[in-house]
N, C-alpha and C positions, 0 to 999 in steps of 0.2 A: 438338062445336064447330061453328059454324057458319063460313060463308067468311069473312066480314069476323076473326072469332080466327084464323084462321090467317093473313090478311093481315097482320093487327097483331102476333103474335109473328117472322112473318117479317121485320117494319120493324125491329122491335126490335131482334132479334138483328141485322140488319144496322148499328142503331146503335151496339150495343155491340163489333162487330166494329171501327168506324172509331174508337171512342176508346180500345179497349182496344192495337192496335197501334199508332195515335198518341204515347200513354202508353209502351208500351216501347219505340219509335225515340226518344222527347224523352228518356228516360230512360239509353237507351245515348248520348248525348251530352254526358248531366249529369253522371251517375255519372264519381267519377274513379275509373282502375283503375292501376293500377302501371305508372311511366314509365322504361324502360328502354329500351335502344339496341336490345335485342334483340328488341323487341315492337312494331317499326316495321311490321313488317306485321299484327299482331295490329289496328293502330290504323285502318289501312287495310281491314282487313277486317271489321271493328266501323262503319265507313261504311257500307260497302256494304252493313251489316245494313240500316241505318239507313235507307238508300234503298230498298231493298226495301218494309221495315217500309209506311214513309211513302206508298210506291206502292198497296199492299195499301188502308193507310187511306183516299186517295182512292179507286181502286176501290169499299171498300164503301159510301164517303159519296156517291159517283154513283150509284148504284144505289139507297141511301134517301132520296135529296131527289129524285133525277127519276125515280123506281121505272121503270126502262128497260129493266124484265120486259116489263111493261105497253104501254112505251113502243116499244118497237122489240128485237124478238127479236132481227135480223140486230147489230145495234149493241151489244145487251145481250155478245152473244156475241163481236164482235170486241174491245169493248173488256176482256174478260176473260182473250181470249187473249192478245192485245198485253201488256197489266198483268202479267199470272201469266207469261208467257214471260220477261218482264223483268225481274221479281222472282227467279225461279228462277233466271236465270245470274247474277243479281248473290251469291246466297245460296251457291247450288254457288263461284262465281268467290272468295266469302271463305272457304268452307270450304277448300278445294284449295289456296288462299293459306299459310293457317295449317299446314297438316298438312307443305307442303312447304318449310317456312324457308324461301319465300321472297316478296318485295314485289309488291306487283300491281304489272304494267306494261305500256305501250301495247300493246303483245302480246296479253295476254290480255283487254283492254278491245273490239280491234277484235275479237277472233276471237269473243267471245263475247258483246257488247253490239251490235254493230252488225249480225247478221243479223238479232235481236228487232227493233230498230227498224224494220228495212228491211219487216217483216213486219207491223208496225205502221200504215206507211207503205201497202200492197197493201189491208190492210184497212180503213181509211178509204177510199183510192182506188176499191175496189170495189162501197162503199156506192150509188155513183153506178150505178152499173149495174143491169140489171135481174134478177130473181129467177135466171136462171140464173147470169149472171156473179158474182152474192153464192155462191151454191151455191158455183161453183168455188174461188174465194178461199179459201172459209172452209175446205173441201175441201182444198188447197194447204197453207194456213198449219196448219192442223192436221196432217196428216204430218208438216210440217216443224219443228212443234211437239214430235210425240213423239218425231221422231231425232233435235235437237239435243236436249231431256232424255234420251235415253237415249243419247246420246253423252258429255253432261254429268257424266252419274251415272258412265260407266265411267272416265271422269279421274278422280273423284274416287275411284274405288272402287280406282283402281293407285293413288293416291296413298297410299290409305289401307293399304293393303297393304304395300306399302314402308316407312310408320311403324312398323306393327307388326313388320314384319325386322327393323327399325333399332334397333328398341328390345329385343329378343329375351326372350330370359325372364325378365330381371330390371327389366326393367320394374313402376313401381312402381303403387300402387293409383292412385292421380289418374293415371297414364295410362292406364290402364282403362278409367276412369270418363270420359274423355276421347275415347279411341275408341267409348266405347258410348254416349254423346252423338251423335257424329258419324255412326254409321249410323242410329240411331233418325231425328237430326235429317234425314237424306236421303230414307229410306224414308217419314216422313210428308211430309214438302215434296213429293216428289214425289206420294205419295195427294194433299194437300190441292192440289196444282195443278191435277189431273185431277178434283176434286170440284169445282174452283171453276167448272170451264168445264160439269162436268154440270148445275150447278144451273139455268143457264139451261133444259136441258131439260126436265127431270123435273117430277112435279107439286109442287106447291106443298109440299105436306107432305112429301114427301121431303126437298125442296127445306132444310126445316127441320133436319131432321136431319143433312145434309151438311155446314148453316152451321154445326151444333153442333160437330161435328168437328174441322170448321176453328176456331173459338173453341178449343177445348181443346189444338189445334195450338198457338196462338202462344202459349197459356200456358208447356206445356211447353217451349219455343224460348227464350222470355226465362228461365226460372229454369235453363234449362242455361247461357244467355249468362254469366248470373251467376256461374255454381255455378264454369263455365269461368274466367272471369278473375278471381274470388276465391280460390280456391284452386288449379289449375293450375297458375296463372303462379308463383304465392307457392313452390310444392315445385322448380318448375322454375328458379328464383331462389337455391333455395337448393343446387340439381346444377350450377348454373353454372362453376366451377372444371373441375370432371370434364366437360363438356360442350366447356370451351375446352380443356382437355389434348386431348382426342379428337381434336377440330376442327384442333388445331396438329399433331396426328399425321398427319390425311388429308392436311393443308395440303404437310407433309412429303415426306409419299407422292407426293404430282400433282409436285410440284416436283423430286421424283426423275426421274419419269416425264418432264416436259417435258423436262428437261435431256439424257437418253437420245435422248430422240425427234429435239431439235436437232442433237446431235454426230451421228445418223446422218443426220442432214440430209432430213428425210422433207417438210420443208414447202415441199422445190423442187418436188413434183407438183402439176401444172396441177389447176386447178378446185376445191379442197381446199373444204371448208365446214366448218364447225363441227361437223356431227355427224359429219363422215370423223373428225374428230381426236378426238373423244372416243371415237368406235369404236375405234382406233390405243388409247389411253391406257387404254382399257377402265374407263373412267367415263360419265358423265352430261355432257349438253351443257348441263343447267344449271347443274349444277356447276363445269364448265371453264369458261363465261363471265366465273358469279362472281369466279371464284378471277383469272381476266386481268384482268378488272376494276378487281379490288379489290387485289389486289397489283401486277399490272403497272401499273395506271393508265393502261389502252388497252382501246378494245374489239377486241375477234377480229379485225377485217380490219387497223384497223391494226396490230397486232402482228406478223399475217403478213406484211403489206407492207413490214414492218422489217426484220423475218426476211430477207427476200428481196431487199431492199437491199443488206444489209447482203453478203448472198453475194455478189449481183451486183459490188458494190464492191473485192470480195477478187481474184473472174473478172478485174473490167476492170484491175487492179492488176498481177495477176500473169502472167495472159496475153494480154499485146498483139495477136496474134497475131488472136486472137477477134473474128468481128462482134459490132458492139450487136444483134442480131435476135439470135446465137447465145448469147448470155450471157441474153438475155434469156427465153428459152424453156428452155434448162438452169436456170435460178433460180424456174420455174413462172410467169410472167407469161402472161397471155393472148392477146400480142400486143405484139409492137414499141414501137407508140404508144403502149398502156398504161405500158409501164414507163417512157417516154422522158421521159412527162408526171409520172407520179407521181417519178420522180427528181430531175426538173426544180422541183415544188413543193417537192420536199425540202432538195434540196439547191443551187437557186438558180444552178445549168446543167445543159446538156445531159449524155449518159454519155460523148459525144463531149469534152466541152469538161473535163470535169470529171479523164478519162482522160489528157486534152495536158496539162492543169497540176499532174496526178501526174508526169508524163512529162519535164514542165521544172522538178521540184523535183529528183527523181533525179541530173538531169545537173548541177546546179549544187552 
């Protein structure tokens, strides 16, 4: 083959690359898959494919209308890292979503979408600079590149770890087939992310064979999406009864354990955060959020700040005797003001004032 055949199968496959992931992002949109309460983050995480997808397909349509091999190395290259870096935490961000029952949430948006962009952001910015300042950047962002993917992967890899305890040996075939989707789908994501930024260097003809790769990548990716929310969901739809008996048993459990933990009155200790208390209840801080959340109908701080009202309330009740500073640091507040203010929002005066019209109901 001469140069211009390999220029042309490399156009090619770069075109069949932008229509062929276009087609399965338009397609994870269209497709309708089974609408359940329980698959609210499945539905969330099927975006994010989506976005991914989408990002991928721009990429490779830059690349074959303003061939920016040709056009500009330094650019070819940033604009693959940026793309593929963003694509991959969106892809890891929906796997990790799914395996851990639980909803994407601004939490995990900034922690794992906003350093991609920030890096996005370096590497346009460095374009301006000259041959060493690009070196450095590109230098930068790729380190940075392969510790957050391999940061990325080990989330997903305790995630996935934890599904398979969870699900123990009776676990059934579609969860198998479930979890062996999910490592395949990581171990190439990640090859195809690190091919996508080598193509820029290698020769052309390599160059070909890596795009092939990656085409065969997003094959296998959509018919697992598939295979995943056709069947999957459909067997896990049908353990649902035995899924909520379990869940009403853990439900149980923590609600034993909260209730312990309050009569020993452990949440008067200063500084307390979410993961002390799930440390204490020897569970999960995602887990314990949920459960306040969604039973209590409070998040964490305000729960404890009730918690600790409410003692405080008992304190100023019972023993007059007591400063507001000393009630207020026995009930774990951080600070005087802290509590005088949050009491004062609460309950509409001061611990002073609130303490005198306990004091003149008594006497009358």
């Amino acid at each position: 083959m001469n140069h211009l055949s390999f220029d042309s199968i490399y156009n090619y496959i770069l075109l069949y690359l932008t229509i062929i992931s276009c087609i399965f992002a338009l397609s994870l949109i269209v497709i309708s898959f089974p609408r359940h309460h329980a698959y609210k983050r499945y539905q969330q995480a099927r975006y994010a494919i989506v976005t991914g997808l989408l990002l991928t397909s721009a990429l490779c349509f830059c690349h074959w209308f303003f061939h920016l091999r040709e056009l500009s190395a330094y650019y070819s290259i940033a604009i693959n890292l940026g793309v593929l870096y963003l694509s991959l935490s969106l892809f890891i961000m929906a796997f990790a979503s799914i395996i851990r029952e639980e909803n994407v949430n601004s939490k995990h948006v900034e922690r794992n979408i906003i350093p991609s962009i920030a890096c996005i952001i370096a590497l346009w910015g460095g374009g301006f600079g000259d041959r060493t300042v690009r070196m450095v950047v590109v230098a930068v962002v790729g380190i940075i590149f392969v510790a957050e993917t391999s940061r990325l992967c080990l989330v997903l890899r305790k995630a996935l770890n934890r599904y398979i305890r969870a699900q123990g040996q009776d676990q059934q075939p579609s969860a198998n087939a479930f979890v062996l989707w999910i490592q395949r789908s990581m171990y190439w994501g990640i090859a195809a992310g690190m091919m996508g930024i080598a193509v820029i260097l290698v020769d052309k003809k390599v160059a070909i064979l890596l795009l092939l790769v990656f085409a065969v990548f997003f094959c296998y990716f959509f018919v697992s999406i598939l295979n995943y929310a056709m069947h999957f969901e459909k067997d896990t739809l049908t353990q649902q009864p035995s899924f909520l008996s379990t869940l009403q048993k853990k439900n149980r459990q923590i609600e034993n354990d909260i209730r312990q933990w309050i009569n020993e009155k452990r949440y008067t200790k200063s500084k307390l955060t979410l993961n002390d208390v799930a440390h204490q209840l020897h569970t999960n801080r995602t887990y314990l959020s949920q459960y306040i959340n969604t039973e209590l109908n409070m998040p964490f701080g305000n729960w404890l700040s009730q918690l600790r009202l409410d003692e405080a309330k008992r304190m100023l009740d019972e023993n007059p005797s007591l400063s507001i500073s000393a009630v207020a640091l026995a009930c774990g507040f951080s600070s005087t003001s802290n509590f005088s203010h949050l009491f004062t929002d609460l309950e509409g005066m001061t611990p002073q004032q609130w303490r005198s019209s306990r004091r003149n109901k008594g006497q009358l």
